[in-house]
PASEBA-1860 file (N, C-alpha, C; in nm, 3 decimals):
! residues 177
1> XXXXXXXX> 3.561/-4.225/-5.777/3.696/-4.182/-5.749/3.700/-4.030/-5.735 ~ 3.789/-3.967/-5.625/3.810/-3.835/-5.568/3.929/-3.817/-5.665 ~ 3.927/-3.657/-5.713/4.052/-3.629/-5.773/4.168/-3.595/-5.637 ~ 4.299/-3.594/-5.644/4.348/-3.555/-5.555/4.412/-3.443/-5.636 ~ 4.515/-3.322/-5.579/4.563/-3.177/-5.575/4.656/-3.249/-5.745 ~ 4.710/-3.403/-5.754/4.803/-3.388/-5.896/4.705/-3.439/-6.003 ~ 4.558/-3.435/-5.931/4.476/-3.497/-6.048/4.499/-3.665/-6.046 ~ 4.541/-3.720/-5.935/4.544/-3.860/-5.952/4.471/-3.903/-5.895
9> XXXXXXXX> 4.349/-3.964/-5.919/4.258/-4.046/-5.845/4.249/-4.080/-5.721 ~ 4.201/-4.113/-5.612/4.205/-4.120/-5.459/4.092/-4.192/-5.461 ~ 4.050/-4.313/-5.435/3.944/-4.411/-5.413/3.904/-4.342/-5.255 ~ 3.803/-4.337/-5.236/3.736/-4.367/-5.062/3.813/-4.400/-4.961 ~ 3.835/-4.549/-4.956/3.923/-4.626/-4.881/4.055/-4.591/-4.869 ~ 4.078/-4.555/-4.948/4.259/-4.474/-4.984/4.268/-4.355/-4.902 ~ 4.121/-4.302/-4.949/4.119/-4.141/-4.937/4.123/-4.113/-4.714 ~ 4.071/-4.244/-4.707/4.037/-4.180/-4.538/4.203/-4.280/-4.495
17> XXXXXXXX> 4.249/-4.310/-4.518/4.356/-4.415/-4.515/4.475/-4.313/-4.531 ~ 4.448/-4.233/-4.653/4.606/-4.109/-4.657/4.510/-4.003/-4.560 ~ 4.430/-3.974/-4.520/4.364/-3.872/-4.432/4.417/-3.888/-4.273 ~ 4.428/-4.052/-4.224/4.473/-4.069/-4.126/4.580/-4.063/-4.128 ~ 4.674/-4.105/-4.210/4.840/-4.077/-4.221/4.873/-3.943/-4.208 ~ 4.762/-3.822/-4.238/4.807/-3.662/-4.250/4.784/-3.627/-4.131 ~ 4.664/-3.688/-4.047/4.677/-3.654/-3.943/4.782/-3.673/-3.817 ~ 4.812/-3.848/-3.836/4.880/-3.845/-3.771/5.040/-3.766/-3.794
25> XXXXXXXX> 5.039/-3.751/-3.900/5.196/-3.615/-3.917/5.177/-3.513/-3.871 ~ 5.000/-3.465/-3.884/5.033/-3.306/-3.866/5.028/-3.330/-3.701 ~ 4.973/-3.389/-3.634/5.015/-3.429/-3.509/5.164/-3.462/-3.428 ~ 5.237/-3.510/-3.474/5.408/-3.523/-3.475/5.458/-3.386/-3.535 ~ 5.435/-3.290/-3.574/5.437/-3.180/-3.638/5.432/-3.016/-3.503 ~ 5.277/-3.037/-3.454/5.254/-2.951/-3.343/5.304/-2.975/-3.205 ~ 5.241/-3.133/-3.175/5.300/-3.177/-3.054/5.359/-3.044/-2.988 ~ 5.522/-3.010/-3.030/5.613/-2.901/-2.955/5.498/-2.790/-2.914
33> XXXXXXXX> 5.376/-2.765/-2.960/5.330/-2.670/-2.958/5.237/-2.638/-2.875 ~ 5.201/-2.780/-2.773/5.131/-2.792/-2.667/4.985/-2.820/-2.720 ~ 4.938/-2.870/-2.872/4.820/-2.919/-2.881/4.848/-3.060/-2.878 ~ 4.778/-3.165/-2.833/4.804/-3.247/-2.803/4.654/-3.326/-2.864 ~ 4.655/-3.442/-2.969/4.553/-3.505/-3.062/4.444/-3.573/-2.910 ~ 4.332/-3.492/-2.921/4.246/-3.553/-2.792/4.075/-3.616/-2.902 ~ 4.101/-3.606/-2.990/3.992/-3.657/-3.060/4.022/-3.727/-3.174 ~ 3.972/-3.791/-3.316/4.027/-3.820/-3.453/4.045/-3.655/-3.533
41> XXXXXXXX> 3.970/-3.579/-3.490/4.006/-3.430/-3.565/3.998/-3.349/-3.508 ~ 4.053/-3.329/-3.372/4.060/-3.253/-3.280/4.189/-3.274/-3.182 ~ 4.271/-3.124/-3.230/4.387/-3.105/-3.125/4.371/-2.993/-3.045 ~ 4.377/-3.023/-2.885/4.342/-2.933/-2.772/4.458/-2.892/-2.704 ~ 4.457/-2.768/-2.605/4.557/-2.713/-2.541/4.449/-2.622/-2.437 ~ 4.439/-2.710/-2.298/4.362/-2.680/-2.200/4.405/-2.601/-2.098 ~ 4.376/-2.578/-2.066/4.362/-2.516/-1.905/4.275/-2.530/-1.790 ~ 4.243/-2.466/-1.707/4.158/-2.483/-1.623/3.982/-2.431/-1.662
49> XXXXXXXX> 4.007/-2.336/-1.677/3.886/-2.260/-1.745/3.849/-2.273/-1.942 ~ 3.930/-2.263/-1.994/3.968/-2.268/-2.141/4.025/-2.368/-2.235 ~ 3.999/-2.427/-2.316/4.058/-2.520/-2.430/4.036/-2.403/-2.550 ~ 4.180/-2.405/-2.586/4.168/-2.365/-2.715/4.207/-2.502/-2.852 ~ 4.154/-2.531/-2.939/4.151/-2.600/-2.968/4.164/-2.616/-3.190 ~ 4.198/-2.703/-3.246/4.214/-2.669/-3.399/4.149/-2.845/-3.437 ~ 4.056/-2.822/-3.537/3.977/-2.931/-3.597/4.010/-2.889/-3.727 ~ 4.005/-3.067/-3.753/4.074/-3.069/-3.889/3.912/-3.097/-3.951
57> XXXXXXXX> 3.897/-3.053/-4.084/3.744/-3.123/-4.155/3.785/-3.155/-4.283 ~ 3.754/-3.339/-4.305/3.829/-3.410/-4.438/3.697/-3.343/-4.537 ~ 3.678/-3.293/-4.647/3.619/-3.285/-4.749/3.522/-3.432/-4.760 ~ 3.400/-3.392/-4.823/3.359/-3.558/-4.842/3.382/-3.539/-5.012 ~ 3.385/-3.458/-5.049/3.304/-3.423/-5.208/3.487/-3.405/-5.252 ~ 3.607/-3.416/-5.172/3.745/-3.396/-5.259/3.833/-3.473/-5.121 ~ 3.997/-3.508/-5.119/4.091/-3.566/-5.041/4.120/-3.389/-4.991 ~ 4.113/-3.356/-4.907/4.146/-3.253/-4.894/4.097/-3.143/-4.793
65> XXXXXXXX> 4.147/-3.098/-4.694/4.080/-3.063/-4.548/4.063/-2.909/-4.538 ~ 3.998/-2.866/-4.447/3.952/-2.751/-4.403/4.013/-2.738/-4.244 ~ 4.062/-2.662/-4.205/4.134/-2.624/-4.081/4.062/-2.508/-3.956 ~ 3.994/-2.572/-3.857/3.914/-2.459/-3.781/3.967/-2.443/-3.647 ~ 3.985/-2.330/-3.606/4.055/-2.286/-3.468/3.930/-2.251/-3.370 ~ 3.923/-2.253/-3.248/3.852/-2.225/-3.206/3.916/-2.202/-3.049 ~ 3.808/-2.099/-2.949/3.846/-2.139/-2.751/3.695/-2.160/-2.774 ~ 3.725/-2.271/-2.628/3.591/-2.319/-2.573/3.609/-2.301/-2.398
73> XXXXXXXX> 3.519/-2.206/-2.379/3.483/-2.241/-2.230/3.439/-2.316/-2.171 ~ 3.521/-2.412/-2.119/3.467/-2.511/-2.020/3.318/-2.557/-1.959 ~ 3.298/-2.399/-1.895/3.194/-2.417/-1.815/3.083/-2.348/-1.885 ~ 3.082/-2.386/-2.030/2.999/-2.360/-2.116/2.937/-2.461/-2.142 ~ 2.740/-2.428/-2.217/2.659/-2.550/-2.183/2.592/-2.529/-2.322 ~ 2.667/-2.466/-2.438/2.641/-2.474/-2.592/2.711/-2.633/-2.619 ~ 2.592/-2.682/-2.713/2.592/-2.832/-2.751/2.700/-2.875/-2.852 ~ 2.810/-2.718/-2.866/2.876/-2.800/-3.017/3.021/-2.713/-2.953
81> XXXXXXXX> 3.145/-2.743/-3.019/3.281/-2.642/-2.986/3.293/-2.572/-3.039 ~ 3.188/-2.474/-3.097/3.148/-2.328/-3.126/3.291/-2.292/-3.186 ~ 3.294/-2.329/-3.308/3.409/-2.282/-3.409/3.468/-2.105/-3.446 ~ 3.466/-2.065/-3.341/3.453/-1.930/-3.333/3.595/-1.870/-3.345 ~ 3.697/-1.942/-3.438/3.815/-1.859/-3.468/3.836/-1.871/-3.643 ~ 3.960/-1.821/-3.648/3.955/-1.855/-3.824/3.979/-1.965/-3.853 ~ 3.927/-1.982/-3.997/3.943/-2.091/-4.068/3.926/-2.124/-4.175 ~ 3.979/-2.177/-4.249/4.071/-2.156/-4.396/4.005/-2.268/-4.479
89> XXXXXXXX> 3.996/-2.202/-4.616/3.942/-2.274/-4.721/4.030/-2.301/-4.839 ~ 3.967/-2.385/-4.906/4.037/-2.413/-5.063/4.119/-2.272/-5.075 ~ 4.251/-2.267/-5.101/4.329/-2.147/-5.183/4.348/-2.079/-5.087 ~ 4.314/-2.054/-4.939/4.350/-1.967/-4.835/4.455/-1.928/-4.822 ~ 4.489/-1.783/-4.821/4.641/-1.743/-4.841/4.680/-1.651/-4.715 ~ 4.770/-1.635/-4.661/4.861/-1.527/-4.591/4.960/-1.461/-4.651 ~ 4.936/-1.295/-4.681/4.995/-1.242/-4.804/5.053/-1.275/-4.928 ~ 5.133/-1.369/-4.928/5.183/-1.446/-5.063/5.203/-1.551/-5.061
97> XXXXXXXX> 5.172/-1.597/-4.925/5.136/-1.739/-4.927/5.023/-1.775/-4.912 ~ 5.027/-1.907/-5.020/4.879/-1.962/-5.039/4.922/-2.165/-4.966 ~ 4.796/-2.162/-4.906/4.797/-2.306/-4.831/4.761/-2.463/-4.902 ~ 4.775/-2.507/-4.946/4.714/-2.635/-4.997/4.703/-2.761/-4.903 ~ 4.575/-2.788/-4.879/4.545/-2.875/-4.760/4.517/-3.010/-4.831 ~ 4.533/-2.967/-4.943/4.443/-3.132/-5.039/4.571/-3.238/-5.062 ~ 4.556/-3.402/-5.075/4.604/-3.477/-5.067/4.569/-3.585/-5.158 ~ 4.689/-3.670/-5.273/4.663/-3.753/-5.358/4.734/-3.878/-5.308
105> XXXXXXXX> 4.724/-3.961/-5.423/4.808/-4.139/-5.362/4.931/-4.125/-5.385 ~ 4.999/-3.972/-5.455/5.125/-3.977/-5.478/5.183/-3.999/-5.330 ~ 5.357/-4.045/-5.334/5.407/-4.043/-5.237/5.406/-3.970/-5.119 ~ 5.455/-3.840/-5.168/5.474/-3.745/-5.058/5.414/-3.680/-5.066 ~ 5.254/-3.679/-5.088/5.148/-3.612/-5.084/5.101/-3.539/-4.947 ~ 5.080/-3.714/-4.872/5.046/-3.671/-4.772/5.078/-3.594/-4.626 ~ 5.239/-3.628/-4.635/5.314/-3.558/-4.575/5.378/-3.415/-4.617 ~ 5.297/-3.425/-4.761/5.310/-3.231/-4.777/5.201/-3.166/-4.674
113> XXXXXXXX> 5.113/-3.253/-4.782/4.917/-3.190/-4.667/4.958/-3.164/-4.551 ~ 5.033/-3.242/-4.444/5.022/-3.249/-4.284/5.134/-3.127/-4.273 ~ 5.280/-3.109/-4.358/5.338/-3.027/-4.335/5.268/-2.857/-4.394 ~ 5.210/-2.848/-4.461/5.062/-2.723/-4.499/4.990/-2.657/-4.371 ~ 4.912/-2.791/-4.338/4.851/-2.738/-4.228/4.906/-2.758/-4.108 ~ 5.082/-2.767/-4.080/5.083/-2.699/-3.947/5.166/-2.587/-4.003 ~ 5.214/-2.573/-4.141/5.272/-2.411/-4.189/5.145/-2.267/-4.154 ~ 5.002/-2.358/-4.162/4.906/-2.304/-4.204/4.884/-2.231/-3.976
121> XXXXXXXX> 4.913/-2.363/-3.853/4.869/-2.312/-3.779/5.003/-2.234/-3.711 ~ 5.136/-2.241/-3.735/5.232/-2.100/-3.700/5.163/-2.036/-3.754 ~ 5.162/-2.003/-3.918/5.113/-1.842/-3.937/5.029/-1.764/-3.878 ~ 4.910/-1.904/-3.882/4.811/-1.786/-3.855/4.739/-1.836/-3.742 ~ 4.714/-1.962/-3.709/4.682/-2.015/-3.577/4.761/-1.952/-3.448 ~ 4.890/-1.986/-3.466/4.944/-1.957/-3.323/4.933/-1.835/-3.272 ~ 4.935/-1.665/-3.379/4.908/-1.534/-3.359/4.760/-1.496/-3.337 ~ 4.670/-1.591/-3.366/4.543/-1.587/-3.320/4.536/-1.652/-3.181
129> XXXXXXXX> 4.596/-1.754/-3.134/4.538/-1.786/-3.016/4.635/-1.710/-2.936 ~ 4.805/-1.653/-2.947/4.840/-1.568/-2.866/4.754/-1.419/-2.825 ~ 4.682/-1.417/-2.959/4.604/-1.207/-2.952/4.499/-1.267/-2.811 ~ 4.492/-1.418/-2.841/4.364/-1.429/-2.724/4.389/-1.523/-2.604 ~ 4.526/-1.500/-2.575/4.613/-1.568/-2.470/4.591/-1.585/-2.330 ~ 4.517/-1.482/-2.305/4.467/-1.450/-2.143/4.326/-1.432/-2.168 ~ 4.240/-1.457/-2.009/4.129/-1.457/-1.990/4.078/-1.307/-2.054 ~ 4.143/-1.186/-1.985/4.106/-1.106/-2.049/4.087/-1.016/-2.163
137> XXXXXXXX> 4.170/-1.106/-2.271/4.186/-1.070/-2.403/4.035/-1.161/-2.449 ~ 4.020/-1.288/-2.428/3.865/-1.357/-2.472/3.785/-1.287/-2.382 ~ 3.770/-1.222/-2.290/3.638/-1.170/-2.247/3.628/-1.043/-2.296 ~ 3.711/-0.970/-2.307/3.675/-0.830/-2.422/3.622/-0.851/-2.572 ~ 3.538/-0.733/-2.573/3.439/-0.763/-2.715/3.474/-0.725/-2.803 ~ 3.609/-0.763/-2.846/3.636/-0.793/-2.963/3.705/-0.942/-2.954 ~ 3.697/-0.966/-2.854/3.713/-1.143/-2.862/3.644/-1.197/-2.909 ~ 3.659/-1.324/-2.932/3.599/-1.461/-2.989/3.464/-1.511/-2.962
145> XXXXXXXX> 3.457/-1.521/-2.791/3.356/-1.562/-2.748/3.189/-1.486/-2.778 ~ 3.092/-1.517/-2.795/2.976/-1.520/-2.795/2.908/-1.409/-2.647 ~ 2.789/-1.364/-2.619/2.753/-1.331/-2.514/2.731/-1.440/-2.392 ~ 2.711/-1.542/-2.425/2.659/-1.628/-2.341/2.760/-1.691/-2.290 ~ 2.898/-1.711/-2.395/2.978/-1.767/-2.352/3.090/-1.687/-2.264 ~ 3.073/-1.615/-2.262/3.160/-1.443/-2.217/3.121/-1.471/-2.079 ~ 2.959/-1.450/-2.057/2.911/-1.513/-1.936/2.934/-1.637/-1.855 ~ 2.946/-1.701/-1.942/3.018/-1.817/-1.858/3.120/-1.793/-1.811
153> XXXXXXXX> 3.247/-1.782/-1.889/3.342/-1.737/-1.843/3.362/-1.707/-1.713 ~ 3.311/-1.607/-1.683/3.268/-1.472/-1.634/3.246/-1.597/-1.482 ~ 3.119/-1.654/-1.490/3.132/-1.713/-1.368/3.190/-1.861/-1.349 ~ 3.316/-1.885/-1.398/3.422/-1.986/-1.371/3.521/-1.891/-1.327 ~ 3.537/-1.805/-1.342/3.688/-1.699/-1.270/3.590/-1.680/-1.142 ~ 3.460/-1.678/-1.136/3.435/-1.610/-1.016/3.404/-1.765/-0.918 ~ 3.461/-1.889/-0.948/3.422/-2.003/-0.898/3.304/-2.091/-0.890 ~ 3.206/-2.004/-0.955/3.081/-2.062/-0.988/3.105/-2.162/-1.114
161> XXXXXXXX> 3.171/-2.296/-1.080/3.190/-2.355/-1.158/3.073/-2.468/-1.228 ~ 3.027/-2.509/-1.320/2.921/-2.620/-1.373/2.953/-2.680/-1.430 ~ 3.012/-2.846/-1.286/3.105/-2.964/-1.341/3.007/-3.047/-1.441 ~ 2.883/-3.025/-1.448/2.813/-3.094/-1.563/2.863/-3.050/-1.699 ~ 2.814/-2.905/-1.710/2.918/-2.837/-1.844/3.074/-2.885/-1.851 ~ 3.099/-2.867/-1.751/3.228/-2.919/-1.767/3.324/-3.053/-1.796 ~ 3.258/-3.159/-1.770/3.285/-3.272/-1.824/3.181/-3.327/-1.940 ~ 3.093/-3.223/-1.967/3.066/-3.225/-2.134/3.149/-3.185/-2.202
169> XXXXXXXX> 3.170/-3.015/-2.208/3.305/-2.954/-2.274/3.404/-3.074/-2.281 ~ 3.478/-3.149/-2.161/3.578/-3.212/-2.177/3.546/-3.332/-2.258 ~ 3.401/-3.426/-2.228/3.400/-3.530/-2.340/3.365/-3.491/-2.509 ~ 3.294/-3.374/-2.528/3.296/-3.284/-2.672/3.495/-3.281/-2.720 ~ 3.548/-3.242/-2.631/3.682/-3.192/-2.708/3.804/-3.329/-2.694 ~ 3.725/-3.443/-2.621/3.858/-3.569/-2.578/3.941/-3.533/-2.484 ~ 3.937/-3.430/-2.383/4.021/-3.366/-2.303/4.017/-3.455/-2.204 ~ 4.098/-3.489/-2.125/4.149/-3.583/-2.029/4.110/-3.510/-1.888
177> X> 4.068/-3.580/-1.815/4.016/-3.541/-1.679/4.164/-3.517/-1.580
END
């Protein structure tokens, strides 16, 4: 048995059972926000060149998630969605607020958790992916992206597009053709 955040027990079966219930809230939650659930822990907001994207990660060792933001270039040919924005741990705070992502069998547990982590992506999600809103805010080096991926970039604006990368990127993130 998993402790949950009131100290009440959370069996396995329970535990991925209130995990899917949080997701699907924090999903009814963003929706307005143009991420749209394209995986089981993955919500995307695409474009032509760019998915920026937020993965949820359930704890195995507690009921209780980890929140990762990330952009992925499309016509990028790295094997994973290169988690390259912030992302928040046990106790993660924004000045005096502190986040709690963890979830028990109490009632309204789980629909606290799901209401957390989308308090968690206004604060600080949505001002991170606005600082990196346009192509040319991620291709300057203090952006997000990587060298290689900068390069890519780089040649999808210039039409040198690589629909192989590219309908990898899209089956990696659940993005709809």
């Amino acid at each position: 048995m998993l402790g949950g955040p009131e100290g009440l027990p959370v069996e396995p079966k329970a535990k991925r059972k209130q995990a899917e219930f949080v997701r699907k809230h924090f999903s009814s939650r963003i929706v307005h926000l143009g991420f749209v659930r394209s995986k089981p822990t993955f919500w995307t907001r695409a474009d032509e060149v760019l998915a920026r994207f937020v993965h949820l990660h359930l704890f195995t060792h507690s009921p209780s998630f980890r929140l990762h933001l990330g952009v992925r270039v499309l016509n990028d040919t790295f094997p994973a969605p290169a988690l390259n924005g912030p992302m928040s741990h046990d106790g993660w705070g924004v000045g005096k607020r502190k986040y709690v992502f963890g979830f028990s069998k109490a009632p309204d547990s789980a629909l606290t958790c799901a209401d957390e982590l989308a308090a968690f992506l206004l604060d600080v999600g949505l001002p991170w992916f606005e600082r990196f809103g346009s192509t040319d805010s991620v291709l300057a080096p203090d952006g997000p992206l990587g060298d290689d991926s900068r390069r890519r970039l780089k040649l999808a604006l210039s039409g040198q597009l690589d629909e192989v990368a590219i309908a990898a990127s899209r089956r990696m993130l659940g993005i709809a053709t």
